[in-house]
BAVO-796186 format. One record per atom (N, C-alpha, C): residue in one letter; atom name; x, y, z. Coordinates in steps of 0.1 Angstrom, whole numbers, padded with zeros to 4 digits. Atoms other than C-alpha are relative to their C-alpha. Layout:
! BAVO-796186
+----+----+-------+-------+-------+
! aa ! at !     X !     Y !     Z !
+----+----+-------+-------+-------+
!  A ! CA !     X !     Y !     Z !
...
+----+----+-------+-------+-------+
This chain:
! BAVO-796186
+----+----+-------+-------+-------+
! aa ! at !     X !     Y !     Z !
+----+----+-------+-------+-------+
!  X !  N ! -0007 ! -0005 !  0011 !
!  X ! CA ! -0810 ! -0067 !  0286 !
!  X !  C ! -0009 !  0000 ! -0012 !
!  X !  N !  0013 ! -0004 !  0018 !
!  X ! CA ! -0833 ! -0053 !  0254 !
!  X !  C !  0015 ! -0004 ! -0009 !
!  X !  N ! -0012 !  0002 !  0012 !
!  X ! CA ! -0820 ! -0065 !  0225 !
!  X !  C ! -0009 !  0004 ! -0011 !
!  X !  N !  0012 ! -0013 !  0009 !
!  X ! CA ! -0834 ! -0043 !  0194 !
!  X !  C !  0005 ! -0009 ! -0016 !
!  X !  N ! -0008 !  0005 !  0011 !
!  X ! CA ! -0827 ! -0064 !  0162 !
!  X !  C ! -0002 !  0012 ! -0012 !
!  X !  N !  0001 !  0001 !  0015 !
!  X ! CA ! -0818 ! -0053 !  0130 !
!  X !  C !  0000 ! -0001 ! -0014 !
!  X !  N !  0003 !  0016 !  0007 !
!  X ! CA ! -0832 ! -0076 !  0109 !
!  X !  C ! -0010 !  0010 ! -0013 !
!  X !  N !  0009 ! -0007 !  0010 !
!  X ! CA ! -0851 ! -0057 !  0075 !
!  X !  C ! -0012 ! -0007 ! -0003 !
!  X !  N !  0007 !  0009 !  0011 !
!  X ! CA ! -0869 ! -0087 !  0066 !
!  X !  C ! -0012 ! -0004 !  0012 !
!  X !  N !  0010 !  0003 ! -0012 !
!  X ! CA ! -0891 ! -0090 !  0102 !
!  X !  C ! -0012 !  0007 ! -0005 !
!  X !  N !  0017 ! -0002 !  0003 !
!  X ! CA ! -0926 ! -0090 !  0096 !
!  X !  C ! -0005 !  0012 !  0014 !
!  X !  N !  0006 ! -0005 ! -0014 !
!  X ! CA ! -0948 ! -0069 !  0122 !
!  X !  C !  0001 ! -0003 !  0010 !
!  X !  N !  0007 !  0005 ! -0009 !
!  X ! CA ! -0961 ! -0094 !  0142 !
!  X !  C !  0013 ! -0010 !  0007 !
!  X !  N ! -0013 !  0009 ! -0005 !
!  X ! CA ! -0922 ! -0111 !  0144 !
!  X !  C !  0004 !  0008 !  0014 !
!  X !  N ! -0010 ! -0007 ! -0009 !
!  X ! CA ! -0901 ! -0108 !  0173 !
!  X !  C !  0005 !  0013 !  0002 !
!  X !  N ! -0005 ! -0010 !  0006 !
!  X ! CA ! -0887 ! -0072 !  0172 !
!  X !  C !  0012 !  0008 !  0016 !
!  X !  N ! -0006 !  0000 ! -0006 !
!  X ! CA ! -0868 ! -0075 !  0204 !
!  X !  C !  0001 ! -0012 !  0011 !
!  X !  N ! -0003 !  0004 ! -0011 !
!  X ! CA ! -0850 ! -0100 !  0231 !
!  X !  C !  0005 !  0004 !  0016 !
!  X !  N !  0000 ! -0004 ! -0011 !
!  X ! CA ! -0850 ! -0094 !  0266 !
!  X !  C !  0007 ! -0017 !  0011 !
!  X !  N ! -0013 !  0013 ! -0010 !
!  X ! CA ! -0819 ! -0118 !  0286 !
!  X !  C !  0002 !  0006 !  0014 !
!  X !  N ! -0004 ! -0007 ! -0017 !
!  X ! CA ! -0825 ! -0104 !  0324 !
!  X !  C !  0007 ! -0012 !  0009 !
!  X !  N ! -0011 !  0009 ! -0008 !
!  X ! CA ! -0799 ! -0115 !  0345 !
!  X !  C !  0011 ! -0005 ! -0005 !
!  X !  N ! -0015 !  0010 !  0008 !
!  X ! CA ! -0778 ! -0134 !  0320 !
!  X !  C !  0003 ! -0012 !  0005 !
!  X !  N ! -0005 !  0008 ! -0006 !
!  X ! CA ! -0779 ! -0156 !  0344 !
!  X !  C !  0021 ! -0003 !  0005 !
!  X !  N ! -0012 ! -0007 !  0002 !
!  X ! CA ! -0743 ! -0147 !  0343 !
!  X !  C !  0011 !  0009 !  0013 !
!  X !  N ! -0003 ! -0013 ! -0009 !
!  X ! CA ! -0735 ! -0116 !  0354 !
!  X !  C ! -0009 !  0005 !  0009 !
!  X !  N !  0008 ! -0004 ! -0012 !
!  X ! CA ! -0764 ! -0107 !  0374 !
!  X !  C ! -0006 ! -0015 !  0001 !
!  X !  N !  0009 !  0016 ! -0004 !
!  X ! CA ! -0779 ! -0144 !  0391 !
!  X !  C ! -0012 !  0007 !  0007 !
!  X !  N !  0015 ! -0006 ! -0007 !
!  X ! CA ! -0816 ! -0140 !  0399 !
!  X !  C ! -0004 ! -0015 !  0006 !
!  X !  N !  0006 !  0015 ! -0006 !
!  X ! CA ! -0825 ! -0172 !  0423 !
!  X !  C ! -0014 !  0005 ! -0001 !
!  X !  N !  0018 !  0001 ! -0005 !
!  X ! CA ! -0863 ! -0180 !  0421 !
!  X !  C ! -0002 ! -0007 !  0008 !
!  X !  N !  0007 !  0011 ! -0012 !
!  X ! CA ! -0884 ! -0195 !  0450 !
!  X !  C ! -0001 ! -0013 ! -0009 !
!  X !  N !  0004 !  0014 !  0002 !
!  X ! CA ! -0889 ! -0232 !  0449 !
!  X !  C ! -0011 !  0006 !  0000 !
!  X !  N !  0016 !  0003 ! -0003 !
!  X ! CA ! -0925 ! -0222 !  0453 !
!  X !  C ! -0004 !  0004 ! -0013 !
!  X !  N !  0009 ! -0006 !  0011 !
!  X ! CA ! -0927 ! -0203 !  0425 !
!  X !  C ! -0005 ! -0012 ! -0010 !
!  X !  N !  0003 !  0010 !  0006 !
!  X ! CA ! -0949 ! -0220 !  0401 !
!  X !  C ! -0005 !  0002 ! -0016 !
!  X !  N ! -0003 ! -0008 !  0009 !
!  X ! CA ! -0952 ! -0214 !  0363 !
!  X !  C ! -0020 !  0003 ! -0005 !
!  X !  N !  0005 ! -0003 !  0004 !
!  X ! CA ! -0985 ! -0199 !  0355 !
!  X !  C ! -0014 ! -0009 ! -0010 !
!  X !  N !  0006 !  0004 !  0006 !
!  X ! CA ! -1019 ! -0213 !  0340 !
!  X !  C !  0000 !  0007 ! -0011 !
!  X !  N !  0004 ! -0012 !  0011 !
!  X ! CA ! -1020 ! -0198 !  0301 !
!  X !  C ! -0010 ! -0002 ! -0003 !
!  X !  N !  0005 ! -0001 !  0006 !
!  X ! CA ! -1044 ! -0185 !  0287 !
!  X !  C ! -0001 ! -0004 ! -0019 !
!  X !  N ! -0007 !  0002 !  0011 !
!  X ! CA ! -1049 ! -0192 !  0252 !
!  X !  C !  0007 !  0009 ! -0011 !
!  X !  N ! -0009 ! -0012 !  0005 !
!  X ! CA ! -1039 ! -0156 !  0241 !
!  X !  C !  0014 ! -0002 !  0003 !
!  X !  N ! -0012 ! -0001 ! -0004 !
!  X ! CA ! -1011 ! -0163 !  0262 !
!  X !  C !  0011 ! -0011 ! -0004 !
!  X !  N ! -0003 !  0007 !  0007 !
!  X ! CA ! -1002 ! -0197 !  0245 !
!  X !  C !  0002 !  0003 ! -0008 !
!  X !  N ! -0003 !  0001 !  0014 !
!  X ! CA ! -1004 ! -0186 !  0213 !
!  X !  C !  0017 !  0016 ! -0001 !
!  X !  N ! -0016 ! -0006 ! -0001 !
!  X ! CA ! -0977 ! -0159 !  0225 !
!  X !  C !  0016 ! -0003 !  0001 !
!  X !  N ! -0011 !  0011 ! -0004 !
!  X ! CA ! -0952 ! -0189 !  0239 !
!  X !  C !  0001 ! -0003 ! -0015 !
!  X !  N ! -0002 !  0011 !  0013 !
!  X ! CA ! -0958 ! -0204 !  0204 !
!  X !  C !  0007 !  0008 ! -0007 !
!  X !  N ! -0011 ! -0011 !  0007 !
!  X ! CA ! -0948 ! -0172 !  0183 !
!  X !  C !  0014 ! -0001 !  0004 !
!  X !  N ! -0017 ! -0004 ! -0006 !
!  X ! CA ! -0917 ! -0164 !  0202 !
!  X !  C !  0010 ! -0015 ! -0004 !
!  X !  N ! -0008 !  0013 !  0001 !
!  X ! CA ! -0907 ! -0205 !  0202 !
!  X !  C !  0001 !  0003 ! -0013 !
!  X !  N !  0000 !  0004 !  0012 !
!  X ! CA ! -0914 ! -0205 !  0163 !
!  X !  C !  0009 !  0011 ! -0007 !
!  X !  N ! -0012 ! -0009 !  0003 !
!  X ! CA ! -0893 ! -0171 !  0161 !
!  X !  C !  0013 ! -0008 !  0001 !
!  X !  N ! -0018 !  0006 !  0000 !
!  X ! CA ! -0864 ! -0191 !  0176 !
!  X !  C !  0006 ! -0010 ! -0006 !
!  X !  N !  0000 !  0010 !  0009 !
!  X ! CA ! -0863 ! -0218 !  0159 !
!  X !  C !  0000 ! -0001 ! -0011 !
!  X !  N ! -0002 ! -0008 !  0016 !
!  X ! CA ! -0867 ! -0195 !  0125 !
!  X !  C !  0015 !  0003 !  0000 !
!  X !  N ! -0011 ! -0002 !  0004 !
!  X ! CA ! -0836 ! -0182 !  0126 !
!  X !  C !  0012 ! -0007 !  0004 !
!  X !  N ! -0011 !  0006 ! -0003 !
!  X ! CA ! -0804 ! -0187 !  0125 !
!  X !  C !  0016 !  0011 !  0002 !
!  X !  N ! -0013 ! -0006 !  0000 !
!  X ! CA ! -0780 ! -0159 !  0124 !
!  X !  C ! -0008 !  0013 !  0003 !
!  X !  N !  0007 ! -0014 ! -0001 !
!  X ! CA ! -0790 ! -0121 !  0139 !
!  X !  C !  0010 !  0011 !  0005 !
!  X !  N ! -0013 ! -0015 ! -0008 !
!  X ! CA ! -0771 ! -0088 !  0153 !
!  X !  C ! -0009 !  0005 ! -0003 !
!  X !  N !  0010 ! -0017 ! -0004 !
!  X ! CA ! -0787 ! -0059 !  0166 !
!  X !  C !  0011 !  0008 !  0005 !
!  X !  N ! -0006 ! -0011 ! -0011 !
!  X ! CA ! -0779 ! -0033 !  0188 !
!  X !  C ! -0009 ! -0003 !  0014 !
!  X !  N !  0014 !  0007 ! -0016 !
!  X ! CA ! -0793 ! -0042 !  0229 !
!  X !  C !  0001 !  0013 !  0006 !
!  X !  N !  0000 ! -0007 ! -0013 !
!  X ! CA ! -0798 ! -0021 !  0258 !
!  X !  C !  0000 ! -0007 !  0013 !
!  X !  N !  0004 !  0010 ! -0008 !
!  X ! CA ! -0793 ! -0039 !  0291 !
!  X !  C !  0000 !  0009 !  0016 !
!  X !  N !  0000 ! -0004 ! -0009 !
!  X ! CA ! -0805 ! -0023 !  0323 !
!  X !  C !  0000 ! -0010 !  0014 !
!  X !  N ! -0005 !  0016 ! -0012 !
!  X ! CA ! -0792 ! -0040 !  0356 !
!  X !  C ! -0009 !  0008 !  0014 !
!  X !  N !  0011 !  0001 ! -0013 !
!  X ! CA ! -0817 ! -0042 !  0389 !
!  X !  C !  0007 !  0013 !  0008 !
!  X !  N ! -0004 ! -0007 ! -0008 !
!  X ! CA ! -0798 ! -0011 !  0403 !
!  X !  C !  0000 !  0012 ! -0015 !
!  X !  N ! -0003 ! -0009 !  0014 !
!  X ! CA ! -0805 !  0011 !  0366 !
!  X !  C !  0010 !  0006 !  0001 !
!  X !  N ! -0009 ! -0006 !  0009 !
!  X ! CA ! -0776 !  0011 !  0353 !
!  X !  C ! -0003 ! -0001 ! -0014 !
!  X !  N !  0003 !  0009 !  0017 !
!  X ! CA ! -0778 !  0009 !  0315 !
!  X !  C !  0013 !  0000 ! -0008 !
!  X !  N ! -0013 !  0000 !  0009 !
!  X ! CA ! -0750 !  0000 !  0294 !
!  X !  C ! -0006 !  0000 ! -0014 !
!  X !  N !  0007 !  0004 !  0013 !
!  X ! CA ! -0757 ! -0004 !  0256 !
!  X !  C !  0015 ! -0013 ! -0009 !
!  X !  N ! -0013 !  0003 !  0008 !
!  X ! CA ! -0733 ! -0024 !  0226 !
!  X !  C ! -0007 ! -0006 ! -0013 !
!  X !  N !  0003 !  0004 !  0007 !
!  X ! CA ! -0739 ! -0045 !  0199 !
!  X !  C !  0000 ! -0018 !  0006 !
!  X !  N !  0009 !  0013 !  0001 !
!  X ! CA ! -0753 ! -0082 !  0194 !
!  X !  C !  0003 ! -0010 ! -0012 !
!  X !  N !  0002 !  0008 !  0010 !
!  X ! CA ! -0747 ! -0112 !  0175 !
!  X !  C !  0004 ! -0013 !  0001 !
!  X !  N !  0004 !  0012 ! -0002 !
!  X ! CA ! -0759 ! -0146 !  0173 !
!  X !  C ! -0002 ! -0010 ! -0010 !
!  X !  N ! -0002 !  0004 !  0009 !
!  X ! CA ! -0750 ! -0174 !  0151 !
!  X !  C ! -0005 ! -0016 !  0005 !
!  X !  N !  0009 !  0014 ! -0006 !
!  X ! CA ! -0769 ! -0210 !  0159 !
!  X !  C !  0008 ! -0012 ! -0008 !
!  X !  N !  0004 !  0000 ! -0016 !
!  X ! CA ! -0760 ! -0234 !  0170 !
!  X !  C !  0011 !  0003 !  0010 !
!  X !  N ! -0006 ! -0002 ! -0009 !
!  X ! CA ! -0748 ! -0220 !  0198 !
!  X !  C !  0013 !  0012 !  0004 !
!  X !  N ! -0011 ! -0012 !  0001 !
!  X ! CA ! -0723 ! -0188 !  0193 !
!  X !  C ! -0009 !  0010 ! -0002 !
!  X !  N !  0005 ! -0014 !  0000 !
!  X ! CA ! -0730 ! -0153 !  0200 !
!  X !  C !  0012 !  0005 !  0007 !
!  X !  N ! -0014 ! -0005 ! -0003 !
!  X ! CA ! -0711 ! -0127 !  0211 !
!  X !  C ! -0011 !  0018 !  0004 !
!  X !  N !  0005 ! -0014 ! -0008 !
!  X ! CA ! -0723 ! -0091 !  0235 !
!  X !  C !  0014 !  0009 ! -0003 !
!  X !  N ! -0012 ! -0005 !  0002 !
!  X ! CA ! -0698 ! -0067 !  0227 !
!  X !  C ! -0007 !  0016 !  0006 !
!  X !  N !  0004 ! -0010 ! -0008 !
!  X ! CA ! -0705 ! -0039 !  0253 !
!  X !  C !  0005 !  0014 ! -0004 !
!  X !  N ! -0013 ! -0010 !  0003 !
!  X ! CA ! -0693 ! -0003 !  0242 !
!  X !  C !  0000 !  0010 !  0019 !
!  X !  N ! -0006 ! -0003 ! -0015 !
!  X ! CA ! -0675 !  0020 !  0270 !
!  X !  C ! -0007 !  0011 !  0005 !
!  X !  N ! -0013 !  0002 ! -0005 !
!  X ! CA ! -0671 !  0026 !  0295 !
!  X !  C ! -0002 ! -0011 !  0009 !
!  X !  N !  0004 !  0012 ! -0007 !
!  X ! CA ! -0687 ! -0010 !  0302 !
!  X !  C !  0010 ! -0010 ! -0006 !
!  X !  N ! -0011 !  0007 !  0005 !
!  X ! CA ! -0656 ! -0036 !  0303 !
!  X !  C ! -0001 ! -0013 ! -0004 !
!  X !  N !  0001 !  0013 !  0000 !
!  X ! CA ! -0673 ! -0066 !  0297 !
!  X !  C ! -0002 ! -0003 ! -0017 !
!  X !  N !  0000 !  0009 !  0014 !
!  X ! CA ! -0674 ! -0090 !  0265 !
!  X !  C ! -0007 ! -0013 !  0003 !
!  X !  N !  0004 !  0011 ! -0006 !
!  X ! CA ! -0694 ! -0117 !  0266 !
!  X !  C ! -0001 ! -0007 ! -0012 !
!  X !  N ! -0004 !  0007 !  0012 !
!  X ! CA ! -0685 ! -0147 !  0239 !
!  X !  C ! -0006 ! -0013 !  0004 !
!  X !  N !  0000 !  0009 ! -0004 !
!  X ! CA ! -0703 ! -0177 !  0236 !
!  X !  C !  0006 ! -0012 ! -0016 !
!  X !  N ! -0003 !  0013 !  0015 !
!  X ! CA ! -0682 ! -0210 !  0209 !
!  X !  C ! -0009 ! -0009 ! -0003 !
!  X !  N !  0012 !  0004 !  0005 !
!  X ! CA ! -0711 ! -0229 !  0207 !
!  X !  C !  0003 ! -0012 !  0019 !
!  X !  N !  0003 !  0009 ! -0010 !
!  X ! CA ! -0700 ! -0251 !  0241 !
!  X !  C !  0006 !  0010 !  0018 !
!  X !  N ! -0004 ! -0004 ! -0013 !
!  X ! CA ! -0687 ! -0227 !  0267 !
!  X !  C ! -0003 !  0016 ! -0005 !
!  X !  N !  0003 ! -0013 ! -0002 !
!  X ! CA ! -0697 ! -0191 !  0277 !
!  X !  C !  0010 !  0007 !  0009 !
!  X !  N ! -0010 ! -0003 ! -0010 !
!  X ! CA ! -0670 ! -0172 !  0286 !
!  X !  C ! -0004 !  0019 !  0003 !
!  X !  N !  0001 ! -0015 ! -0006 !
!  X ! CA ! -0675 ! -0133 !  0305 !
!  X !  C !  0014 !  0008 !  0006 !
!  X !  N ! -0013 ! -0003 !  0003 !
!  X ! CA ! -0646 ! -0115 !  0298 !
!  X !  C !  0001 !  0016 !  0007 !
!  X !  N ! -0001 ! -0011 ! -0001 !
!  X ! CA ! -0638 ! -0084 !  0319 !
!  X !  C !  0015 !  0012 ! -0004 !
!  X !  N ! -0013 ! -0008 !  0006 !
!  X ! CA ! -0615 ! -0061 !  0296 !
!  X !  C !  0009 !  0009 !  0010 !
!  X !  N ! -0010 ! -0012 ! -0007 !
!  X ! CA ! -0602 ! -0037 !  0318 !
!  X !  C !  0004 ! -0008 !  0013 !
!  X !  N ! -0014 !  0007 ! -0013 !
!  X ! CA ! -0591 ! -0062 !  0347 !
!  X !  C !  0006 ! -0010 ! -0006 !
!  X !  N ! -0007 !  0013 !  0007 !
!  X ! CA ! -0579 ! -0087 !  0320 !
!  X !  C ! -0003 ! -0014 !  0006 !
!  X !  N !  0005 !  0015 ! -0008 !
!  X ! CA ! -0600 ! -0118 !  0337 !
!  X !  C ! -0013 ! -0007 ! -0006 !
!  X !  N !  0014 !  0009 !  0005 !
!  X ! CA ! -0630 ! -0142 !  0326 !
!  X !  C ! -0001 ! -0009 !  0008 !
!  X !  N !  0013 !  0005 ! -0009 !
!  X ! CA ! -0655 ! -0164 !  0338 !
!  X !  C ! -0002 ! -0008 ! -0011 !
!  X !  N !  0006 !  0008 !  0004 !
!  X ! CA ! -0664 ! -0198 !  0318 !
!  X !  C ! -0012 ! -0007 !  0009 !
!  X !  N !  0010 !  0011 ! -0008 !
!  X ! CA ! -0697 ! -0218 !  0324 !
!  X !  C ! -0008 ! -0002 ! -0016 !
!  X !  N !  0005 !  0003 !  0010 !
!  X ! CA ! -0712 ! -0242 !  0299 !
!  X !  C ! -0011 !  0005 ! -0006 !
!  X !  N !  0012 ! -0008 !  0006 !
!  X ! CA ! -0734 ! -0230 !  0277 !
!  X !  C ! -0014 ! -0011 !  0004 !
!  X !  N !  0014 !  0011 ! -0007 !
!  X ! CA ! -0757 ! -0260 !  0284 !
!  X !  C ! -0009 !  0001 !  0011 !
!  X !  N !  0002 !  0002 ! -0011 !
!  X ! CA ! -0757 ! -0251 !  0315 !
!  X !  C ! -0005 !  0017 !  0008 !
!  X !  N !  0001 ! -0015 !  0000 !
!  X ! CA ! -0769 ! -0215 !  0310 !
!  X !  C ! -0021 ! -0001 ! -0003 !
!  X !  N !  0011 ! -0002 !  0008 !
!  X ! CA ! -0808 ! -0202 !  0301 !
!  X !  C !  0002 !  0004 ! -0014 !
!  X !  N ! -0006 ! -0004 !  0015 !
!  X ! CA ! -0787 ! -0192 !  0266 !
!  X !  C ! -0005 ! -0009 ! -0010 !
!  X !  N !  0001 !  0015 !  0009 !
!  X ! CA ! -0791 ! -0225 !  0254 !
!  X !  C ! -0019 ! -0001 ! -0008 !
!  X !  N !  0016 !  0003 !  0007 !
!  X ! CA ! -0828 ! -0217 !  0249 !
!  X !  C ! -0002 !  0009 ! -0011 !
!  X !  N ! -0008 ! -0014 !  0010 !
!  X ! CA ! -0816 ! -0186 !  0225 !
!  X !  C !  0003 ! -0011 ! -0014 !
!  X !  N ! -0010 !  0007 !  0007 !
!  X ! CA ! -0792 ! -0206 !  0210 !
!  X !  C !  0001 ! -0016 ! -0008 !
!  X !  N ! -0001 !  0014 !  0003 !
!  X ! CA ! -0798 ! -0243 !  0204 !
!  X !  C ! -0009 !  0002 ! -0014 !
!  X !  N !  0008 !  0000 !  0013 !
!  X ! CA ! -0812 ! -0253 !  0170 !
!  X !  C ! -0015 !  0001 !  0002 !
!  X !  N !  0018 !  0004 ! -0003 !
!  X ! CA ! -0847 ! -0267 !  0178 !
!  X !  C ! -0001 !  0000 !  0016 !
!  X !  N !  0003 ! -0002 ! -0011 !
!  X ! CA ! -0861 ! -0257 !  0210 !
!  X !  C ! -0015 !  0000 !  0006 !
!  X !  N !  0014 !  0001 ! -0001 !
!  X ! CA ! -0894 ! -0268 !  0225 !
!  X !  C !  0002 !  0006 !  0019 !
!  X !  N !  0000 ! -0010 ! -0011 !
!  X ! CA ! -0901 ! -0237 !  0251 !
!  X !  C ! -0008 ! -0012 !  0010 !
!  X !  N !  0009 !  0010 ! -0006 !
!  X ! CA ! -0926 ! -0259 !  0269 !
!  X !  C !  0007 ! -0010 !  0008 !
!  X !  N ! -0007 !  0007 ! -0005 !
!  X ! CA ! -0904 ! -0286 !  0275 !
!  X !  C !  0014 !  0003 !  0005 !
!  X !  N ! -0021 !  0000 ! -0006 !
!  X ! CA ! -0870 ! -0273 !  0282 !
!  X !  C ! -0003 !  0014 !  0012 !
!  X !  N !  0000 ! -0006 ! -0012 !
!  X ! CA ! -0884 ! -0244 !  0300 !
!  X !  C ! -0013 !  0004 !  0012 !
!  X !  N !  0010 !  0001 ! -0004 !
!  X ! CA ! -0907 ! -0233 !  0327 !
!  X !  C ! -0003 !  0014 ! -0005 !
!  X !  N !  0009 ! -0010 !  0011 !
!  X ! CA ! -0934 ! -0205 !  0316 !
!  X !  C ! -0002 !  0007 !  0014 !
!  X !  N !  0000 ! -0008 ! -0010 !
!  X ! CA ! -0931 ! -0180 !  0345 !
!  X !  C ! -0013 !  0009 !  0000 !
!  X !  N !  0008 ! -0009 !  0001 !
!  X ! CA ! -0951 ! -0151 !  0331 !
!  X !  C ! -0005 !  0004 ! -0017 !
!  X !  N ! -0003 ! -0009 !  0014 !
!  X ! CA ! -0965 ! -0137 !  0302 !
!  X !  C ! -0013 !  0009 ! -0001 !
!  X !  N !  0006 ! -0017 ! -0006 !
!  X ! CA ! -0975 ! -0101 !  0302 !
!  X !  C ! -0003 !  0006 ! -0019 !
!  X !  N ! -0005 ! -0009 !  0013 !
!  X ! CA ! -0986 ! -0076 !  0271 !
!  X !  C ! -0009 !  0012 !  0005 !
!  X !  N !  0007 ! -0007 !  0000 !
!  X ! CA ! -0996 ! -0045 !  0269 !
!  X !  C !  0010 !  0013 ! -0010 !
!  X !  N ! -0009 ! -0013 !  0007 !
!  X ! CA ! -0982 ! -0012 !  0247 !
!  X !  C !  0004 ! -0003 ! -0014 !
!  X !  N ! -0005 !  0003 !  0016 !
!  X ! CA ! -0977 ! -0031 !  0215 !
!  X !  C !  0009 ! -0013 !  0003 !
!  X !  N ! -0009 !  0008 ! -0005 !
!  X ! CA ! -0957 ! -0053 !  0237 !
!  X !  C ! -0001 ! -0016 !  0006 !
!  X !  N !  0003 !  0014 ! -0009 !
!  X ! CA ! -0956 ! -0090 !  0248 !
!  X !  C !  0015 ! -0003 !  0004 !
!  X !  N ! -0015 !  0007 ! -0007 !
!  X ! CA ! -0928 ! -0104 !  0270 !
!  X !  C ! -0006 ! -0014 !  0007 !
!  X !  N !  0002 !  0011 ! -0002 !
!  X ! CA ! -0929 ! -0139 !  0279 !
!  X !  C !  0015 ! -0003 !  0012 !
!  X !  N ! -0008 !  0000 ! -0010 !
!  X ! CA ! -0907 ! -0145 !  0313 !
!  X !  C !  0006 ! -0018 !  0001 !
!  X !  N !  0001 !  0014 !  0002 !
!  X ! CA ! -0889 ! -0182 !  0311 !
!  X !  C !  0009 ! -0002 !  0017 !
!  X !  N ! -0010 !  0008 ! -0007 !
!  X ! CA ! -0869 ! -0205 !  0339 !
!  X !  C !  0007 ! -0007 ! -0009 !
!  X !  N ! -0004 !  0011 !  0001 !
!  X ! CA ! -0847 ! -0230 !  0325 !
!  X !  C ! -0003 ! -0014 !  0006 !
!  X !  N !  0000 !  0014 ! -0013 !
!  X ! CA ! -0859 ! -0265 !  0340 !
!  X !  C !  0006 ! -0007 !  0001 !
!  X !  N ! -0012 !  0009 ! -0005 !
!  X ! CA ! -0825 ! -0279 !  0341 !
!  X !  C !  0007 !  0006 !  0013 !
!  X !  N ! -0009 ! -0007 ! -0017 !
!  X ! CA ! -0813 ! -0252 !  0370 !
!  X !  C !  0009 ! -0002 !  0002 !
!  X !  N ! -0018 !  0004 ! -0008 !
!  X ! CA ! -0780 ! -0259 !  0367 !
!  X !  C !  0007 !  0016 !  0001 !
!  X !  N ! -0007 ! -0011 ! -0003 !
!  X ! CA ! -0775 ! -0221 !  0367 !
!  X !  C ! -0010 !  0010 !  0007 !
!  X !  N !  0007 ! -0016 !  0000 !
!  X ! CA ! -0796 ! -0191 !  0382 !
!  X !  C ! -0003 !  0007 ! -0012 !
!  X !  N !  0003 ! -0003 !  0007 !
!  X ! CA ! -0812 ! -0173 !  0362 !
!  X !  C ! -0011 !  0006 ! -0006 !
!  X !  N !  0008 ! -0001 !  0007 !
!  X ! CA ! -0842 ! -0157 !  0342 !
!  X !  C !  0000 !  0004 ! -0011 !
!  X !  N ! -0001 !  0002 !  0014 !
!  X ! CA ! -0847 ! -0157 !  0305 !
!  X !  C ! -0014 !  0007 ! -0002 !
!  X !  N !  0014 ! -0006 !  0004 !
!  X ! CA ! -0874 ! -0129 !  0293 !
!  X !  C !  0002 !  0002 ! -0016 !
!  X !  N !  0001 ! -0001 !  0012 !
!  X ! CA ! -0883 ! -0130 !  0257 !
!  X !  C ! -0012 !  0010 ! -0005 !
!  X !  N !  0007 ! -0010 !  0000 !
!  X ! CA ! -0903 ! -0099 !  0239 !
!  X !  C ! -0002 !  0001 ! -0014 !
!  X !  N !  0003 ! -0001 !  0012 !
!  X ! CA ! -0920 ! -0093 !  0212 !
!  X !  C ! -0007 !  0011 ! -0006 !
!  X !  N !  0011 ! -0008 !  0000 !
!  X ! CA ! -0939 ! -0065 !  0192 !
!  X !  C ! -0014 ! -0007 ! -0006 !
!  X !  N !  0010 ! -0001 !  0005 !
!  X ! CA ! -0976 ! -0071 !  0186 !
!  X !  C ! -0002 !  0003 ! -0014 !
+----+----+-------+-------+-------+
C-alpha cells in the first residue's frame, strides 16, 4: 500500500511516501525462518536512520495511499495517522474495507458485509508506524533496502512475530 502524504512542510530529502505491504492484516505474507536480515551498507544505514528519525518526527499525517494487492488489484482512499497509536484507511468504492486503529486494537471492518476483524495493535508491524519512539533496529528486522529512481524503500519484519507480515517503508531521495 503507497501512501502519498500531504504534508507542505516536507523537506526534499523527507519521507514523501509509506509503503504497508500486506498489512499484515488483510493480506499475511509469512517469511522463511531462513530468511536473514541483510548486511548494510553504510549508504544503506544511513537510509534505516532517515526513515526511523522521520517516524519518530511526527506525529499526526493524512495523505491520500494507493495499495496494490499481490494479484494487482489497486484500490486507492485516504490516510490518517495520529500517534500514539490511531490511524484510520478509509478506502473509497467500490473497496468495502475501513480499517481503524484506537491506539490498542486494530479493527478491519468490511462495510458491505457489516463484519470486522480485531487484533492488537501491538501485535501488528503498525506498531512500528505508530508508537511514539521507535528504534527500527531493535524492534525490527532489516530485510531489504533497495534505491533507485529518486527512490529508497527499506523492507522491515517485526521481531516480535506475533502476526505475519511485512512492513515496507519509502522515501524520496
Amino acid at each position: 500500500m503507497s501512501l502519498k502524504f500531504a504534508q507542505p512542510t516536507l523537506r526534499r530529502r523527507h519521507i514523501a511516501a509509506i509503503v504497508l505491504s500486506g498489512l499484515a492484516l488483510l493480506i499475511s505474507v509469512p517469511l522463511a525462518a531462513a530468511d536473514k536480515p541483510p548486511a548494510l551498507t553504510p549508504e544503506q544505514t544511513a537510509a534505516v536512520d532517515e526513515i526511523g528519525n522521520y517516524i519518530n518526527g511526527f506525529h499526526t499525517l493524512q495523505g491520500d495511499f494507493t495499495q496494490i494487492s499481490p494479484k494487482g488489484i489497486v484500490s486507492k482512499g485516504v490516510f490518517y495517522l495520529s500517534k500514539p497509536g490511531k490511524m484510520r484507511f478509509e478506502y473509497s468504492p467500490p473497496n468495502p474495507f475501513i480499517i481503524v486503529s484506537d491506539g490498542s486494537w486494530v479493527t478491519i471492518k468490511n462495510r458491505a458485509k457489516d463484519q470486522a476483524d480485531q487484533y492488537p495493535l501491538s501485535q501488528t508491524p503498525l506498531r512500528l508506524v505508530l508508537d511514539d519512539d521507535v528504534n527500527i533496529y531493535k524492534e525490527a528486522d532489516i530485510l531489504d533496502v533497495q534505491s533507485g529512481d529518486g527512490l529508497v524503500t527499506v523492507s522491515l519484519d517485526d521481531k516480535k512475530k506475533m502476526m505475519p507480515g511485512l512492513l515496507m517503508l519509502s522515501y524520496e531521495e
